[in-house]
N, C-alpha and C positions, 0 to 999 in steps of 0.2 A: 356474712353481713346480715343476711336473714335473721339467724339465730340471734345476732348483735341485737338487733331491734327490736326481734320478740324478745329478747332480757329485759333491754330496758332502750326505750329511746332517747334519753335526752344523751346519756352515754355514747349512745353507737351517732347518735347527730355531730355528739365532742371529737370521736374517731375521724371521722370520714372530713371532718374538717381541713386538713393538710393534703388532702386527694386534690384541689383545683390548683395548691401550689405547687405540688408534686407534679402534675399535666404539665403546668406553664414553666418549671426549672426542664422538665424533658425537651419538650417542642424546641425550646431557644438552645439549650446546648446540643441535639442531634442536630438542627441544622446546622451550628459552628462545626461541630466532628466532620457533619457530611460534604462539608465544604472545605474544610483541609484536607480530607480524604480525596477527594477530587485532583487537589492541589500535587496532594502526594504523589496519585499517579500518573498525573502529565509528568513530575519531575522524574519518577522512573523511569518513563518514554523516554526523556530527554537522557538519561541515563545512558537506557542500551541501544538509543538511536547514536552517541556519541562512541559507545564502545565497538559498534560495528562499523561505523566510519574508518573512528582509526585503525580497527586488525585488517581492514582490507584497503588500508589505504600506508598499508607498515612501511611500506619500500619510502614512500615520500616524506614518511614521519620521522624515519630513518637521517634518511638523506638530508633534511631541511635542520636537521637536529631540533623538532619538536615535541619530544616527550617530555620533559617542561612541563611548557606550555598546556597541553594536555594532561598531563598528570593534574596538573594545578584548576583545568575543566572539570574534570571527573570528580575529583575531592568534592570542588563547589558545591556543585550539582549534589554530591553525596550528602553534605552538609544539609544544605538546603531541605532532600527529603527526610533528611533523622529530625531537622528542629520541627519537621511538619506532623510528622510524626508522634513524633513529642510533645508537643502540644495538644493533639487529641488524644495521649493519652491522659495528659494532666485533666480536660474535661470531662472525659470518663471518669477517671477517680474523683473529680468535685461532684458529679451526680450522684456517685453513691455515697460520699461523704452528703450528700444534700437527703437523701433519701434517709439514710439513717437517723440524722438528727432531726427530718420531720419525723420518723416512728418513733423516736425517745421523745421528742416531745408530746404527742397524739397518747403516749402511753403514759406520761407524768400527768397531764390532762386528766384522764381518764381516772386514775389514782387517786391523783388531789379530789374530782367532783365524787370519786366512787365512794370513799374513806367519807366524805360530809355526808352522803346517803345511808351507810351504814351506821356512821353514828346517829342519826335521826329516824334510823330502824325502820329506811324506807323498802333496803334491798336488807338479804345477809351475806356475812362475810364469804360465804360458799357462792353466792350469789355475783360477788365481784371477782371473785380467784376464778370460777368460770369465765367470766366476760372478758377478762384477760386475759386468758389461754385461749378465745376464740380470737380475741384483738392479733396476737400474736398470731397465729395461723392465716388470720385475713390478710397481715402486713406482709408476708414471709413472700408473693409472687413479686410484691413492688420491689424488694431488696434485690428479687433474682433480674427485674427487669432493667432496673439501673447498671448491674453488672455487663447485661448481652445490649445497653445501646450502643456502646460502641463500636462493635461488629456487628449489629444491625445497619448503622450507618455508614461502614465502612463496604460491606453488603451492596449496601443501595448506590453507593459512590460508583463502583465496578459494574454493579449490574445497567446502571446508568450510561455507562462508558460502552460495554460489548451492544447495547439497544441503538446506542447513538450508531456504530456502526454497521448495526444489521440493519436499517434503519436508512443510510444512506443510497439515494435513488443516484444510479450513473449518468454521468450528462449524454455520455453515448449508447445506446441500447436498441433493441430491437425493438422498431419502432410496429403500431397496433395493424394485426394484418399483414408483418414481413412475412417471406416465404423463402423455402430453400433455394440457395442461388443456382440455376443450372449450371453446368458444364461449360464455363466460359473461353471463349475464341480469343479476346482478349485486345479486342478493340476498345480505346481509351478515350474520351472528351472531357476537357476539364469546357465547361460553359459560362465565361462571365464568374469566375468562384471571387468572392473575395471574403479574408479569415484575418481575423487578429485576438492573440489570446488574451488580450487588453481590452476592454470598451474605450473606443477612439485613438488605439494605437492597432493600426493596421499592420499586417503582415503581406499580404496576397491582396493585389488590388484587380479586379475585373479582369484576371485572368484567363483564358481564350486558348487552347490548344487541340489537336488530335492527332492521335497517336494509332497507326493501323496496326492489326493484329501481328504479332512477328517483329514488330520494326523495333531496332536500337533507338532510345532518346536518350541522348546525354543531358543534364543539366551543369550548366557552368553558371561562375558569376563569383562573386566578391562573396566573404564568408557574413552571415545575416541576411541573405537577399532573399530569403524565402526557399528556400530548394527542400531542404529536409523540411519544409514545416508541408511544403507540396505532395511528399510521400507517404508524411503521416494522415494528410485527408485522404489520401488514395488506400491507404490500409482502414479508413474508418475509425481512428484514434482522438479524430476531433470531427467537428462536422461542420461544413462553411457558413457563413454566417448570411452570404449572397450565392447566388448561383449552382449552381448543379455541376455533381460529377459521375458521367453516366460511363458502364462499362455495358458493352455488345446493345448499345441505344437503352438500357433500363440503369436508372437512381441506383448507386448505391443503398440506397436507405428503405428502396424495398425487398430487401433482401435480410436475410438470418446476419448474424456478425461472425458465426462459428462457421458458417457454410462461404461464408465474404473471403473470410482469412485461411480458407483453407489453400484457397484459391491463387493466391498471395505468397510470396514466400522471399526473405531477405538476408541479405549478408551485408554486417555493418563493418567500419572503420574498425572500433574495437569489438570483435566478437564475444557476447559472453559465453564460456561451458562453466558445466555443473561438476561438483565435486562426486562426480558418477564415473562409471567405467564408459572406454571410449565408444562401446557400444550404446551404450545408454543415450548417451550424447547424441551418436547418430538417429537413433530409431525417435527421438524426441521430438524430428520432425515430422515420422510418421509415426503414430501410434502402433502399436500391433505389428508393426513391420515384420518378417522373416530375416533370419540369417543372408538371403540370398540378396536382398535389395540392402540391406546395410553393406553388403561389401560391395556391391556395385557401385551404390553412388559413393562406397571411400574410391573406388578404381574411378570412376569420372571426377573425381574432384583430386586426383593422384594423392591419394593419402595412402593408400592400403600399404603400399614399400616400407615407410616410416613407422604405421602402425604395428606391422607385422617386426618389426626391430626392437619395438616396445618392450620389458621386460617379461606382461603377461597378454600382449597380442591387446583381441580385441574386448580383453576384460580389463587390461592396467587403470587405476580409479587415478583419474586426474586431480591434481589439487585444485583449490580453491581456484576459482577463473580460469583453471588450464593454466596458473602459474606454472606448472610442472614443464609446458612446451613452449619451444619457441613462438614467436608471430607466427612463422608464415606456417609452422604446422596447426594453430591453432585455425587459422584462418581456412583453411584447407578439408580441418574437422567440422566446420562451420559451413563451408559449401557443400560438403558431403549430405550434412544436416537439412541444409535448401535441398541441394540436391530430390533427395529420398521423396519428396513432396511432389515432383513433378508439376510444378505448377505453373498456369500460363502464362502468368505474370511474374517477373523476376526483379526486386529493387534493390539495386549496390547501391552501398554510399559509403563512396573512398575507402572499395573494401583492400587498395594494394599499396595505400600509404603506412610509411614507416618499414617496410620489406624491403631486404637488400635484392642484388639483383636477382640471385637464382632463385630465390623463395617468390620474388616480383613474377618471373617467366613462368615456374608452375604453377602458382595461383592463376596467373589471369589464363594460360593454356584451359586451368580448369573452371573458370569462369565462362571461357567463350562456349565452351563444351553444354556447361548448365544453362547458356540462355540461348542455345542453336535456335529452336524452333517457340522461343515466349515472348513476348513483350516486355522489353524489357526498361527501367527506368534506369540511369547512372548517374551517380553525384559526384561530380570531379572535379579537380584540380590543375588534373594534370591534361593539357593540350592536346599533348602528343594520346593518347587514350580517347578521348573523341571525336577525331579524325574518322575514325570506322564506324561512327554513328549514321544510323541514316537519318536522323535529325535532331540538330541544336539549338538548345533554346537559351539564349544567354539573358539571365536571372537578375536582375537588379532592384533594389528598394518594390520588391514584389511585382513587378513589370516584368515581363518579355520585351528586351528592346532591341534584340537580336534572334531571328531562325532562320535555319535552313541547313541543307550539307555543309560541307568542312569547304570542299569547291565554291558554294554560291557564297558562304561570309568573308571568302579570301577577294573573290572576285570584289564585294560590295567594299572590302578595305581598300583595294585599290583602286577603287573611283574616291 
């Protein structure tokens, strides 16, 4: 462009003329590109968030005879990301269709005024063949740059997306000044909590308990009445929105989350395993474990018999969920898993529903086993399983409207 000018400037003024249209055709079509790029990859999300639903949801897509249905989800969806697709690429190609035909113009310009200067023997003809061969060389980065907006756009759409969520601040965190949690004894106070994962739709309303170090709490009650959503503030999964929940008299919340949770250790309804070997599985509760505490806590949670039956012991790689085994062994791999953790606190939740009876008698044998000497929390159903509780709290629309032994709520039904 220098050398444009020093040629001749009213020339290289003619050039440069198509440069503010060229800016204003880029600005408004990258951001059309960058914003169907966008578009595009929610719709991929939505893609292989729907693809991993249904492979692991096959038994019931099976059974319900919805592959249809689905089939006909997925296509959409596919659709939907090709016209998106598609469409940015159609503006990329108008960009450089836009770019060319401003340098054919800029360059016919520049010909027509050039050809009138040489005939009036202001420039000579060497004089204009140069200025066009620098014309051409000046135009040649804009032709390349029309070609790379679209994957610069497309670029920024993604990089847009991984920022947004490295980017996201957790609602629950270690709050300024936590400390590692000590050795906990494993006395429990829920203070006045009250939690609702809604603004103005309550869950847990001024809930009031204590739970001494050692002691069984069962929780019973009607299903919605808060019980699991009481277990997940006790792991620190949410954080009350009223009141306090202190464990050995100190906040959860001044404490670590990784040092909280170590502390902590649970066996759900549906357990999940990894598509790991069953060792893996086990040691997963404690990191770093040795051979010798993985088969321990398989022999306290009576898994080791079944394991050692397996095809390759304590390496056979479980399918997907521990599809590969029954409930009650998966469940059993699962207490092993708590187990290994030793931890002082122990939280069931209906982990012996849906087991027939013998898989029912060893699980819970290896249940009672894992919470001999912890505090432990239970979410039941079943009556007859809280009886051994040393205190019941029976759960309702986020109220306690019943506690005590199994003796003093029999005594208070019968008054």
């Amino acid at each position: 462009l220098g050398l444009m000018f020093w040629l001749n400037t009213e020339l290289a003024l003619i050039s440069i003329v198509i440069l503010p249209i060229f800016l204003f055709s880029s600005v408004s079509i990258t951001k059309r590109i960058q914003k169907l790029a966008r578009q595009k990859r929610k719709s991929e999300g939505a893609i292989a968030s729907l693809a991993v639903e249904t492979m692991s949801a096959i038994k019931v897509v099976k059974a319900l005879s919805l592959e249809g249905m689905l089939e006909n989800s997925f296509t959409t969806q596919n659709e939907k990301s090709l016209q998106e697709g598609l469409k940015s690429e159609q503006l990329s190609a108008g960009l450089q269709r836009t770019a060319q035909l401003l340098v054919s113009v800029a360059t016919a310009l520049v010909l027509w005024r050039g050809v009138q200067l040489v005939m009036q023997q202001i420039i000579t003809v060497g004089d204009l063949l140069v200025f066009i061969s620098y014309l051409k060389t000046a135009f040649k980065p804009t032709r390349q740059l029309a070609k790379q907006v679209s994957q610069i756009a497309k670029a920024t759409a993604s990089g847009e997306r991984v920022i947004e969520l490295l980017d996201t601040v957790p609602d629950i965190r270690d709050s300024r000044g936590a400390i590692e949690a000590p050795s906990f004894k494993g006395k429990v106070r829920f203070k006045n909590v009250s939690f609702g994962y809604q603004e103005g739709k309550g869950i847990l309303s001024h809930l009031s308990f204590e739970a001494e170090s050692g002691q069984k709490v069962a929780l019973v009650g009607p299903s919605g009445g808060g019980k699991s959503t009481l277990v997940s503030l006790l792991l620190r999964l949410y954080d009350p929105l009223e009141g306090q929940i202190l464990i050995d008299g100190h906040d959860l919340r001044e404490y670590k989350l990784a040092s909280l949770r170590r502390q902590i250790t649970i066996v759900l309804q549906d357990s999940v395993l990894f598509g790991v070997s069953v060792r893996d599985n086990i040691a997963y509760g404690l990191l770093g474990a040795t051979e010798r505490q993985i088969i321990a806590a398989a022999k306290l949670a009576n898994a080791h018999e079944f394991i050692m039956r397996l095809p390759e012991g304590y390496d056979t790689i479980l399918g997907e969920r521990g599809s590969t085994l029954s409930g009650g062994q998966k469940q059993r791999i699962a207490i092993a898993r708590a187990a290994i953790r030793k931890a002082p606190i122990v939280i069931l939740d209906e982990p012996t529903v849906g087991l027939d009876n013998e898989s029912e008698r060893s699980v819970t044998e290896a249940l009672d086993r894992l919470t001999e000497e912890s505090t432990t929390f239970l979410i039941t159903h079943d009556l007859r399983t809280a009886t051994t509780a040393d205190q019941i709290l029976y759960i309702e629309k986020g109220e306690i409207v019943e506690r005590g032994t199994h003796q003093e709520l029999m005594r208070l039904q019968a008054k």
